[in-house]
KEMI-477234 format. One record per residue (C-alpha): residue number from 0; residue in three letters; x, y, z. Coordinates in nm, 2 decimals. Layout:
<node><n>NUM</n><res>ALA</res><c1>X</c1><c2>Y</c2><c3>Z</c3></node>
...
This chain:
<node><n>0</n><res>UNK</res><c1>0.00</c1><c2>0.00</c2><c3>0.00</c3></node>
<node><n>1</n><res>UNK</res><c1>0.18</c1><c2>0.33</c2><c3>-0.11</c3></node>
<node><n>2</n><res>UNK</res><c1>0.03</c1><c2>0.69</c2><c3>-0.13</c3></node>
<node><n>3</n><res>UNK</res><c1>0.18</c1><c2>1.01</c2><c3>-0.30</c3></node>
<node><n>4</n><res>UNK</res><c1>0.49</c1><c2>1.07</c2><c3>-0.12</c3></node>
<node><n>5</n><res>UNK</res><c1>0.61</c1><c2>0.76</c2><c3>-0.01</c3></node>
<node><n>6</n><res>UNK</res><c1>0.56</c1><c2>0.42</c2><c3>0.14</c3></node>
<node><n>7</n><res>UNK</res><c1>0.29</c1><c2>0.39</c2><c3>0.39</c3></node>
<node><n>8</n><res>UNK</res><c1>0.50</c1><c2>0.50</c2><c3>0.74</c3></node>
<node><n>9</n><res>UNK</res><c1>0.40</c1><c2>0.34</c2><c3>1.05</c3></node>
<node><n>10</n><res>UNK</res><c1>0.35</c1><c2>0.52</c2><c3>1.37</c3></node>
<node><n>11</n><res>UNK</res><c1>0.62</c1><c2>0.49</c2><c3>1.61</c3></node>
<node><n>12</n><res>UNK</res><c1>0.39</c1><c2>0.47</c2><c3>1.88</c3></node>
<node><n>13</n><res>UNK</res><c1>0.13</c1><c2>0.27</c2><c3>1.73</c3></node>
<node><n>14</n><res>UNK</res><c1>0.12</c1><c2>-0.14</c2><c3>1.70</c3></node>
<node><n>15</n><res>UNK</res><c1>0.23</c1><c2>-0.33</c2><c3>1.42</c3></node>
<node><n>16</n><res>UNK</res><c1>-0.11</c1><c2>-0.56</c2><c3>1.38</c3></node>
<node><n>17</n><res>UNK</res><c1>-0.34</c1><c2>-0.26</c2><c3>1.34</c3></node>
<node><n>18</n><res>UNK</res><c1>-0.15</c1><c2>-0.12</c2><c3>1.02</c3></node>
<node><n>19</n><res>UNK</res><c1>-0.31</c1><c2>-0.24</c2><c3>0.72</c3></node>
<node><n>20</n><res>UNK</res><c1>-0.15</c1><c2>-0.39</c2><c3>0.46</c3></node>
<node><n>21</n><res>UNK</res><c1>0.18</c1><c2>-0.47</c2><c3>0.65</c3></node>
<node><n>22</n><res>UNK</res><c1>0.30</c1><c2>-0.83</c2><c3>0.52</c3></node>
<node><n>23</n><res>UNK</res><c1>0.24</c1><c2>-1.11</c2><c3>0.80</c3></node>
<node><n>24</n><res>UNK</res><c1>0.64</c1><c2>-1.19</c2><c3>0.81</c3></node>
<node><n>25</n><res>UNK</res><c1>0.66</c1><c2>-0.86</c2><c3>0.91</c3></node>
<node><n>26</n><res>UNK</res><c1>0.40</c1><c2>-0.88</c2><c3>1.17</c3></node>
<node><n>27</n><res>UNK</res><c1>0.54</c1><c2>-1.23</c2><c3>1.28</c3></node>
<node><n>28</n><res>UNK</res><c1>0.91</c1><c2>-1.10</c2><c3>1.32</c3></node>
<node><n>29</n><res>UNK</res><c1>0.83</c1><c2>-0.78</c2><c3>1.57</c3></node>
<node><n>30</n><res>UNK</res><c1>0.90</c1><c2>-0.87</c2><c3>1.93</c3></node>
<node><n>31</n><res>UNK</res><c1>0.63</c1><c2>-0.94</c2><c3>2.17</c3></node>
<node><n>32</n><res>UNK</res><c1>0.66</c1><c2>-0.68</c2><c3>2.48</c3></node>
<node><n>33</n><res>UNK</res><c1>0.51</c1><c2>-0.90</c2><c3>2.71</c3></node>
<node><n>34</n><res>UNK</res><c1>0.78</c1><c2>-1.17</c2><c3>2.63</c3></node>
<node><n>35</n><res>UNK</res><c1>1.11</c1><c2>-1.17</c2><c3>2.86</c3></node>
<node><n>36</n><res>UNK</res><c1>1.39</c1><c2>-1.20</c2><c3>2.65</c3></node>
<node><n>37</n><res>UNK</res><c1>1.74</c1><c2>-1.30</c2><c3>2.79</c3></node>
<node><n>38</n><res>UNK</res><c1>1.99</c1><c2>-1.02</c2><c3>2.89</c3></node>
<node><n>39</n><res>UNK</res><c1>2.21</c1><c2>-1.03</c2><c3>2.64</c3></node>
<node><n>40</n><res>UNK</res><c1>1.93</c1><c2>-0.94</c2><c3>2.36</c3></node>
<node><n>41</n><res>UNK</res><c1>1.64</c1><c2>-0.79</c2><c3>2.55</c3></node>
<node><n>42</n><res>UNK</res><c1>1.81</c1><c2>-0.56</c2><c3>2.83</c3></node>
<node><n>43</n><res>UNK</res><c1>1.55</c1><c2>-0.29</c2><c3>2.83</c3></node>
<node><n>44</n><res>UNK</res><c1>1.27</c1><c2>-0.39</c2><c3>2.68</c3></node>
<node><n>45</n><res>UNK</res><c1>0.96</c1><c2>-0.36</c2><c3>2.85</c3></node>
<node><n>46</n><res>UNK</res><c1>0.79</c1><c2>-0.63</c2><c3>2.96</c3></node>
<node><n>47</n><res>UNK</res><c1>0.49</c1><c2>-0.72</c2><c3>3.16</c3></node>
<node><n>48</n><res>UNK</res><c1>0.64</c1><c2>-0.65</c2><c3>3.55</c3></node>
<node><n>49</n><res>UNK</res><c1>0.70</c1><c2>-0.35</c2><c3>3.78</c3></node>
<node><n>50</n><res>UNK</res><c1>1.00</c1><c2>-0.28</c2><c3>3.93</c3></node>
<node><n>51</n><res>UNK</res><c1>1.02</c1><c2>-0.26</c2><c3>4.33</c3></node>
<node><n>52</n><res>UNK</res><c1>1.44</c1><c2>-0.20</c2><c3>4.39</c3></node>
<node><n>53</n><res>UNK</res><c1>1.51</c1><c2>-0.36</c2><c3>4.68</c3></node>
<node><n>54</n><res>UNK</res><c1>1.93</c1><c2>-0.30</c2><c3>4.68</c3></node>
<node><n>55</n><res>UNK</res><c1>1.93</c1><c2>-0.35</c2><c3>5.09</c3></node>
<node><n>56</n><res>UNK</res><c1>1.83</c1><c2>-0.72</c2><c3>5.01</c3></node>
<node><n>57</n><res>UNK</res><c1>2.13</c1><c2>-0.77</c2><c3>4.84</c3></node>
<node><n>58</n><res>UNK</res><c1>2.31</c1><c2>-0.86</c2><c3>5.16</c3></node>
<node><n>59</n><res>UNK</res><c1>2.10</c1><c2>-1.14</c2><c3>5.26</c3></node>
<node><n>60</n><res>UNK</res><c1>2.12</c1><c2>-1.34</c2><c3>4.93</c3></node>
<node><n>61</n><res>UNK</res><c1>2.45</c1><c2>-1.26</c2><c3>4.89</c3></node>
<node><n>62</n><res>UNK</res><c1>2.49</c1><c2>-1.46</c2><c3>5.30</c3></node>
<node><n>63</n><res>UNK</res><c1>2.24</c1><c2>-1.74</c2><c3>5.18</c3></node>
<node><n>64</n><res>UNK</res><c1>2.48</c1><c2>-1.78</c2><c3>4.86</c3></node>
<node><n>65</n><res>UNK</res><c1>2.77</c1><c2>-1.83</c2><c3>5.04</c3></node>
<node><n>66</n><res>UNK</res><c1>2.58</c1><c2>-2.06</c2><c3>5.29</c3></node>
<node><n>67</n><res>UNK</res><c1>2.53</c1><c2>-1.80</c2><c3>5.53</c3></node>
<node><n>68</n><res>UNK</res><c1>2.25</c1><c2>-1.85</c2><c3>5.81</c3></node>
<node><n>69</n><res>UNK</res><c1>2.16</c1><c2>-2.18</c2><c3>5.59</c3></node>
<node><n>70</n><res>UNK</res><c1>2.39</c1><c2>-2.45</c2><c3>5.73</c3></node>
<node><n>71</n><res>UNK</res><c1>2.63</c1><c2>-2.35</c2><c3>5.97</c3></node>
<node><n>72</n><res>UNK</res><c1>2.54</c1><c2>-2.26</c2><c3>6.35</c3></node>
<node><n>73</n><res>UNK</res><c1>2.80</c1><c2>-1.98</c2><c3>6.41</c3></node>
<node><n>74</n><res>UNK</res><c1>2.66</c1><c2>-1.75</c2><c3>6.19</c3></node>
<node><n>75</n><res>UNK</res><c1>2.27</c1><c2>-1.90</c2><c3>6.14</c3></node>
<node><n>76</n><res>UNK</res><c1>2.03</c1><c2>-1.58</c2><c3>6.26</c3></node>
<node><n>77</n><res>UNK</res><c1>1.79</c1><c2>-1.77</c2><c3>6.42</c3></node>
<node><n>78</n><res>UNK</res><c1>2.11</c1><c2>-1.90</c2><c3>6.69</c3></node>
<node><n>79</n><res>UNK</res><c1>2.18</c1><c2>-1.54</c2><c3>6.72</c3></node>
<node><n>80</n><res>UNK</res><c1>1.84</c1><c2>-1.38</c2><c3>6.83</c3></node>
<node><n>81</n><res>UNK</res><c1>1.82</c1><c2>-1.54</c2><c3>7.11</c3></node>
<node><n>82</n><res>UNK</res><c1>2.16</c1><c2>-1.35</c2><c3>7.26</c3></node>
<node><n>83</n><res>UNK</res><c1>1.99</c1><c2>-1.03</c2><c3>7.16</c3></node>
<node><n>84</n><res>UNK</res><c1>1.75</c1><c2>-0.84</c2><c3>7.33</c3></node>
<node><n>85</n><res>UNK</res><c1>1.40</c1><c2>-0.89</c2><c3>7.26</c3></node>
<node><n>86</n><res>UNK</res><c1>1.35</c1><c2>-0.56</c2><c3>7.10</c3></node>
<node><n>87</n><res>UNK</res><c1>1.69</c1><c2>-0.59</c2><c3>6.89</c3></node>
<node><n>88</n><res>UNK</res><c1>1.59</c1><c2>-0.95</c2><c3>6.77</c3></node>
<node><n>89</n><res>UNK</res><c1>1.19</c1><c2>-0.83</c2><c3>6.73</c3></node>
<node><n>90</n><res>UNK</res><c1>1.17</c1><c2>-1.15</c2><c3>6.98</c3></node>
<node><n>91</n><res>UNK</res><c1>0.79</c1><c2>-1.16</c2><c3>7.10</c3></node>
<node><n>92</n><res>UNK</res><c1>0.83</c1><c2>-1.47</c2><c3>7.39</c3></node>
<node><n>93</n><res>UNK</res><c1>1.10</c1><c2>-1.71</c2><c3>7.49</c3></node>
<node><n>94</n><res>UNK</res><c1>0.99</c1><c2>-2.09</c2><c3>7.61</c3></node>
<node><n>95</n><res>UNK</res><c1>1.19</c1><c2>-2.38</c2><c3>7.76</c3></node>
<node><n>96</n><res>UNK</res><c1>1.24</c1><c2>-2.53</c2><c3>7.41</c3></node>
<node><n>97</n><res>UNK</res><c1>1.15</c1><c2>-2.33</c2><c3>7.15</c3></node>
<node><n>98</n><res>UNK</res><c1>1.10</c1><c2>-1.92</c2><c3>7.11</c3></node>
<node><n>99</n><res>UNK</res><c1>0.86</c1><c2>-1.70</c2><c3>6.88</c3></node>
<node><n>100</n><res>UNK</res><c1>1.00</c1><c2>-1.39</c2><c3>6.68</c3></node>
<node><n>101</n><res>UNK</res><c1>0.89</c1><c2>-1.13</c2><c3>6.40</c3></node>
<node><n>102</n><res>UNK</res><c1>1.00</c1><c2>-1.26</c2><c3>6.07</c3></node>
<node><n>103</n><res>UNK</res><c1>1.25</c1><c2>-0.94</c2><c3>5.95</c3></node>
<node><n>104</n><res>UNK</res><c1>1.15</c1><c2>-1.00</c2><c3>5.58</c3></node>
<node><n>105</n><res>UNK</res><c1>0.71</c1><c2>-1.03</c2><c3>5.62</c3></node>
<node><n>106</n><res>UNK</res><c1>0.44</c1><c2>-1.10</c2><c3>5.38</c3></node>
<node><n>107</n><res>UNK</res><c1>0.17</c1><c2>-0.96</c2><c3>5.61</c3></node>
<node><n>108</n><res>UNK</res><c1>0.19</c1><c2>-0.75</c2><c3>5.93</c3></node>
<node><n>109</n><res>UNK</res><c1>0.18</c1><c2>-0.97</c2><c3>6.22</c3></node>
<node><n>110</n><res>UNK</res><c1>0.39</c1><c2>-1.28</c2><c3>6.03</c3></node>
<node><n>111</n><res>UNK</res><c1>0.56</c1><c2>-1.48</c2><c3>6.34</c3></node>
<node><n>112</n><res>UNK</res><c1>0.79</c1><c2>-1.70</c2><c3>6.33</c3></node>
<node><n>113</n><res>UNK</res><c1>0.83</c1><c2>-2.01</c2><c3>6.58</c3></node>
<node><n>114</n><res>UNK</res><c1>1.16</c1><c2>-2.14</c2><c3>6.65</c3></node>
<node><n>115</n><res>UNK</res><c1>1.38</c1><c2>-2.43</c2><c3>6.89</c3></node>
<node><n>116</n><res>UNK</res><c1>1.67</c1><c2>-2.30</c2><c3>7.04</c3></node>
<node><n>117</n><res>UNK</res><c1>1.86</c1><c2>-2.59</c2><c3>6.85</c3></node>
<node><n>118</n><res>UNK</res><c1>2.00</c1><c2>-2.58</c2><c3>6.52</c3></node>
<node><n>119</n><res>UNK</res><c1>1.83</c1><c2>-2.83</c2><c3>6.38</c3></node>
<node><n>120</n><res>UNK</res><c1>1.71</c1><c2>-2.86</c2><c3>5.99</c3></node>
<node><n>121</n><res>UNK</res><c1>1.42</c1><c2>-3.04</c2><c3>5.94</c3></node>
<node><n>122</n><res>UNK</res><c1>1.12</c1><c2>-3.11</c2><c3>6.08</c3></node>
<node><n>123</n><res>UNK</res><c1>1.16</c1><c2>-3.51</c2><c3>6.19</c3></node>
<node><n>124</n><res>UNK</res><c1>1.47</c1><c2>-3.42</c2><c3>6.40</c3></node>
<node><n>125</n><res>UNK</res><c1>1.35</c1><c2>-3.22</c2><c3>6.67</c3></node>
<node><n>126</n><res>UNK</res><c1>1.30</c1><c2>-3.37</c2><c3>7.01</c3></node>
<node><n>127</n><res>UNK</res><c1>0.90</c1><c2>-3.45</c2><c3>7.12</c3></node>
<node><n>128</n><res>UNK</res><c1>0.98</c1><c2>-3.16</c2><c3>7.41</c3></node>
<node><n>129</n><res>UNK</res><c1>1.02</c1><c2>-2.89</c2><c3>7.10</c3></node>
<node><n>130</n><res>UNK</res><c1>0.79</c1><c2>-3.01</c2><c3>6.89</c3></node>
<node><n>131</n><res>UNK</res><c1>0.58</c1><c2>-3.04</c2><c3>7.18</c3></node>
<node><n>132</n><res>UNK</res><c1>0.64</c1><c2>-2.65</c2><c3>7.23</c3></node>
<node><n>133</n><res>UNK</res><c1>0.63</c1><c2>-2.50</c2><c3>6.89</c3></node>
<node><n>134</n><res>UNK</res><c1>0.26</c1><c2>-2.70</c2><c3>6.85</c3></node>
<node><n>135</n><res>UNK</res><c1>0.16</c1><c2>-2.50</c2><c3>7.20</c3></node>
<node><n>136</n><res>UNK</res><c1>0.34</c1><c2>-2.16</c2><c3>7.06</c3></node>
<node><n>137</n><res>UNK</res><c1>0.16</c1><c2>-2.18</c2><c3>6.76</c3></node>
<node><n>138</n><res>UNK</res><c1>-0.18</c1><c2>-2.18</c2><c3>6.90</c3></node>
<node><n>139</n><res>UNK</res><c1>-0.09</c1><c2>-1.89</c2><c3>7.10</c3></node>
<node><n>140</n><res>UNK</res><c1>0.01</c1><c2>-1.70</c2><c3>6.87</c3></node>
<node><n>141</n><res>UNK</res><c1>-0.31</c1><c2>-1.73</c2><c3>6.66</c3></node>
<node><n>142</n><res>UNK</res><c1>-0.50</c1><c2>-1.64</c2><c3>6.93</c3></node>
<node><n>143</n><res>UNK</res><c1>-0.27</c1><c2>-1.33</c2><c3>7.02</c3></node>
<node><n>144</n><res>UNK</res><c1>-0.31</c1><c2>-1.23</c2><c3>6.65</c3></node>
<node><n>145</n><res>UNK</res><c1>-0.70</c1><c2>-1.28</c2><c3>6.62</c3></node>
<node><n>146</n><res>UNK</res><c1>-0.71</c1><c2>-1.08</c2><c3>6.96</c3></node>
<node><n>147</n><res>UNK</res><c1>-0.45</c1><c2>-0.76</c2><c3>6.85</c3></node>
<node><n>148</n><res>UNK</res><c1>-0.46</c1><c2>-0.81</c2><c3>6.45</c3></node>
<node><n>149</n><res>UNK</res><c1>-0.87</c1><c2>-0.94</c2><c3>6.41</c3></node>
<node><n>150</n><res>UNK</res><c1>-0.73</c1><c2>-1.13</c2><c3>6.12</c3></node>
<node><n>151</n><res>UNK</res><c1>-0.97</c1><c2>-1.37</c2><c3>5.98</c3></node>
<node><n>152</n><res>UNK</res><c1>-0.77</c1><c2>-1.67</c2><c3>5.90</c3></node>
<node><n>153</n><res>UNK</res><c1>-0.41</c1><c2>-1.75</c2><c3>5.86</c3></node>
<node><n>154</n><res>UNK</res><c1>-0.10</c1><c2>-1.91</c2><c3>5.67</c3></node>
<node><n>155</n><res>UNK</res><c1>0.10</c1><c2>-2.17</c2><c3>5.83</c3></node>
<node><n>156</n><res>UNK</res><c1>0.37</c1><c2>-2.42</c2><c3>5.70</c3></node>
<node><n>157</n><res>UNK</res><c1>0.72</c1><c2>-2.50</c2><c3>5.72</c3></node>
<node><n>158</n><res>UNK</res><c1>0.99</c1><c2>-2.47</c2><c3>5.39</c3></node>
<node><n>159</n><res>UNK</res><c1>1.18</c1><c2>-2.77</c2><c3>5.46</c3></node>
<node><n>160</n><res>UNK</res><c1>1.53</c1><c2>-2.78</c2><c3>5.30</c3></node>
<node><n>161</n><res>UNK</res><c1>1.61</c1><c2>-2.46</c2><c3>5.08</c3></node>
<node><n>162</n><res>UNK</res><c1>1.48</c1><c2>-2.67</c2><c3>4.72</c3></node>
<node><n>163</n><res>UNK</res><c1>1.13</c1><c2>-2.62</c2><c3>4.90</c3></node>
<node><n>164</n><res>UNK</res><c1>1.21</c1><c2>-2.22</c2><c3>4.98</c3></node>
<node><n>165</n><res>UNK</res><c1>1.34</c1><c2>-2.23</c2><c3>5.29</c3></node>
<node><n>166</n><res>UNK</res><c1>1.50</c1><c2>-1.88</c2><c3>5.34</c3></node>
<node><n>167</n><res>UNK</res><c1>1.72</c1><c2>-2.01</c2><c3>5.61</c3></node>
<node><n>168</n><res>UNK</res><c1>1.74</c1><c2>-2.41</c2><c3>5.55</c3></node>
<node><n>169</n><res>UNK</res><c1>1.99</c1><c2>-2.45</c2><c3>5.85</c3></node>
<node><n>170</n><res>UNK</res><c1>1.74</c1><c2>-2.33</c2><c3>6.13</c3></node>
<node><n>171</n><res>UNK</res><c1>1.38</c1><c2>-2.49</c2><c3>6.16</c3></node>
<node><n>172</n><res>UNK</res><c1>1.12</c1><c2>-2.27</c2><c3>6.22</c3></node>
<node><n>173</n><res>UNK</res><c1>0.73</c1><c2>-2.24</c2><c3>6.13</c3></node>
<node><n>174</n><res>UNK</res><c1>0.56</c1><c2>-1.94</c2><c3>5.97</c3></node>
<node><n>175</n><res>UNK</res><c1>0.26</c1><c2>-1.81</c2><c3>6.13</c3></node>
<node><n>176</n><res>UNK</res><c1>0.11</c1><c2>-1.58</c2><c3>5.87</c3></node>
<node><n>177</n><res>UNK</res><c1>-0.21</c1><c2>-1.36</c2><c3>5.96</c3></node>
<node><n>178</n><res>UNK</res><c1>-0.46</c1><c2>-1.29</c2><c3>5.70</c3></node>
<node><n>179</n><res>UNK</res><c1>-0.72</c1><c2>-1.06</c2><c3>5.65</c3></node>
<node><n>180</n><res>UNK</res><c1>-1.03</c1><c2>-1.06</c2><c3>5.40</c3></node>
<node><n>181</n><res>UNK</res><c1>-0.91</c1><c2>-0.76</c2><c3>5.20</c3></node>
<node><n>182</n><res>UNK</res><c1>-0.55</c1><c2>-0.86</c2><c3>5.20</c3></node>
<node><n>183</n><res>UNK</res><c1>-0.53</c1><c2>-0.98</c2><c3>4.83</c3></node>
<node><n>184</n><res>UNK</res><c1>-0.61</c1><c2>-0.70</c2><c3>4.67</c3></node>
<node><n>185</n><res>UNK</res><c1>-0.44</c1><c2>-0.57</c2><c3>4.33</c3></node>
<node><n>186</n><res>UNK</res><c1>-0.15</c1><c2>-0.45</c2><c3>4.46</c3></node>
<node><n>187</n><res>UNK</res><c1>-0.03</c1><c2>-0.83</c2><c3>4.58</c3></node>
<node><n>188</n><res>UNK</res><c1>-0.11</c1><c2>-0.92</c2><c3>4.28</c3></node>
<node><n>189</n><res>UNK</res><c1>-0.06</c1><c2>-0.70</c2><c3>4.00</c3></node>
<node><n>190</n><res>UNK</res><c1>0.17</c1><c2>-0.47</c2><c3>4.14</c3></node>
<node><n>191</n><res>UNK</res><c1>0.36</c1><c2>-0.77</c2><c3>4.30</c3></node>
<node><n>192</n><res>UNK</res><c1>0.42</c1><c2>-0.55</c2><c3>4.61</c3></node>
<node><n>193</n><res>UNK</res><c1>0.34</c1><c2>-0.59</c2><c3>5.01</c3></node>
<node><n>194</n><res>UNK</res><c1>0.17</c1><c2>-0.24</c2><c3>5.15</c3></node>
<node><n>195</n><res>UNK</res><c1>0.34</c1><c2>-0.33</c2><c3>5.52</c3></node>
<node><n>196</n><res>UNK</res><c1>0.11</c1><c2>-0.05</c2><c3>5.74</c3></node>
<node><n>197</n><res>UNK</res><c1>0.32</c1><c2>-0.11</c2><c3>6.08</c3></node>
<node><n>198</n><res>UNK</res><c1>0.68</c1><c2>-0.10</c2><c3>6.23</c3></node>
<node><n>199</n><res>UNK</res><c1>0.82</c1><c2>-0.43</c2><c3>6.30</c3></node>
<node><n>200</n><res>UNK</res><c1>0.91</c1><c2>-0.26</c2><c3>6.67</c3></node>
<node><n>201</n><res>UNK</res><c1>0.57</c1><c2>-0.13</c2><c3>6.66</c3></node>
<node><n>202</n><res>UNK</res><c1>0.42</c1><c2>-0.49</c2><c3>6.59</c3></node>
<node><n>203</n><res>UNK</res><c1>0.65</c1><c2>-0.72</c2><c3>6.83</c3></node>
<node><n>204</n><res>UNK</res><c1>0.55</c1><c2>-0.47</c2><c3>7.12</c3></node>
<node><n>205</n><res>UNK</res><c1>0.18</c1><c2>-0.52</c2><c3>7.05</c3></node>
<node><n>206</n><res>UNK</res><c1>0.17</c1><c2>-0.89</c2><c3>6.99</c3></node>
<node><n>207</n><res>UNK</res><c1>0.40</c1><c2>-0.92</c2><c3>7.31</c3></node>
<node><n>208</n><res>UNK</res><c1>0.16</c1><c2>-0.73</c2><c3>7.52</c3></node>
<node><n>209</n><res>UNK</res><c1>-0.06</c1><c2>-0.96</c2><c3>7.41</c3></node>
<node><n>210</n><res>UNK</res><c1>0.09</c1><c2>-1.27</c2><c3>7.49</c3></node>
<node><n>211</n><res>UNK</res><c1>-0.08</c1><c2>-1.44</c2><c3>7.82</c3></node>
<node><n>212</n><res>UNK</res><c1>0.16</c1><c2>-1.44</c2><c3>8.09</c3></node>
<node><n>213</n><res>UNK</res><c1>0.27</c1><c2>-1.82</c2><c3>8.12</c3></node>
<node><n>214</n><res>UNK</res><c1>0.18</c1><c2>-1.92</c2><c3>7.80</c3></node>
């Protein structure tokens, strides 16, 4: 299709499919955006995600790389909180056999994590005492968070072993994830971003004030 001056331009802006006349290998042969390409021929094309720069993160999989926190027991961050202070480890309460913290990294406000004291990996090596213990945490804590949070349900599980996701492989510990009606909303999950509406300080302090005294 020509006209008096030229070829038929297309717009710069405009899609290739909704010019007529266009040949189909040429249609065929123009990228998709939505598509990832790999680095080396698609660095900065646009594609179908946001960007969320997270730089400070760096550290902590650059640590899990190198085995950090995953494996060994002298430098595993889950041996080291309890050594801190409750407020410096975002520790909520301390048992005999097992403890409950803040998780540092959180997918919802409220998301506790339940601990033993021992580094120990997987779930069918811990002693019946801390088993025993993190079963009795557990419920606690749901009842803490439906009494401070009013969640409506919750999230719990173990990543056993880090090919199952398990952030820190070396260290057992259970997530206790709080959930609310409204919490999967579009920005979860088109954005792919967490809107976290209160301090981790702020959050331990009110979950720990919760806490029934001997439980």
């Amino acid at each position: 299709m020509t006209r008096p001056g030229g070829p038929e331009q297309v717009p710069e802006t405009g899609h290739v499919d909704d010019v007529a006349g266009l040949d189909p290998a040429t249609t065929a042969s123009r990228p998709d955006p939505l598509v990832i390409r790999d680095a080396a021929t698609g660095a900065a094309v646009p594609d179908a995600f946001q960007r969320l720069w997270n730089p400070h993160r760096m550290a902590y999989i650059d640590a899990g790389r190198q085995g950090e926190g995953r494996g060994h027991k002298d430098d595993c961050p889950f041996c080291e909180a309890p050594h801190k202070s409750d407020e410096d480890a975002l520790i909520v309460v301390r048992g005999d056999h097992a403890y409950v913290l803040l998780n540092l990294f959180p997918y919802n406000n409220g998301h506790l994590l339940v601990c033993p004291y021992r580094h120990v990996p997987l779930y069918d090596e811990a002693t019946p005492d801390e088993l025993r213990e993190m079963g009795e945490l557990t419920q606690t804590a749901m009842r803490v968070l439906r009494q401070v949070a009013h969640c409506d349900g919750f999230n719990i599980g173990m990543n056993q072993g880090e090919v199952a996701g398990a952030g820190v492989a070396g260290h057992l510990h259970q997530h206790v994830v709080p959930r609310w009606e409204s919490d999967s909303n579009f920005f979860p999950v088109i954005a792919r971003t967490k809107s976290m509406s209160q301090l981790l300080g702020d959050t331990r302090r009110l979950v720990a004030e919760g806490w029934p005294t001997g439980a």
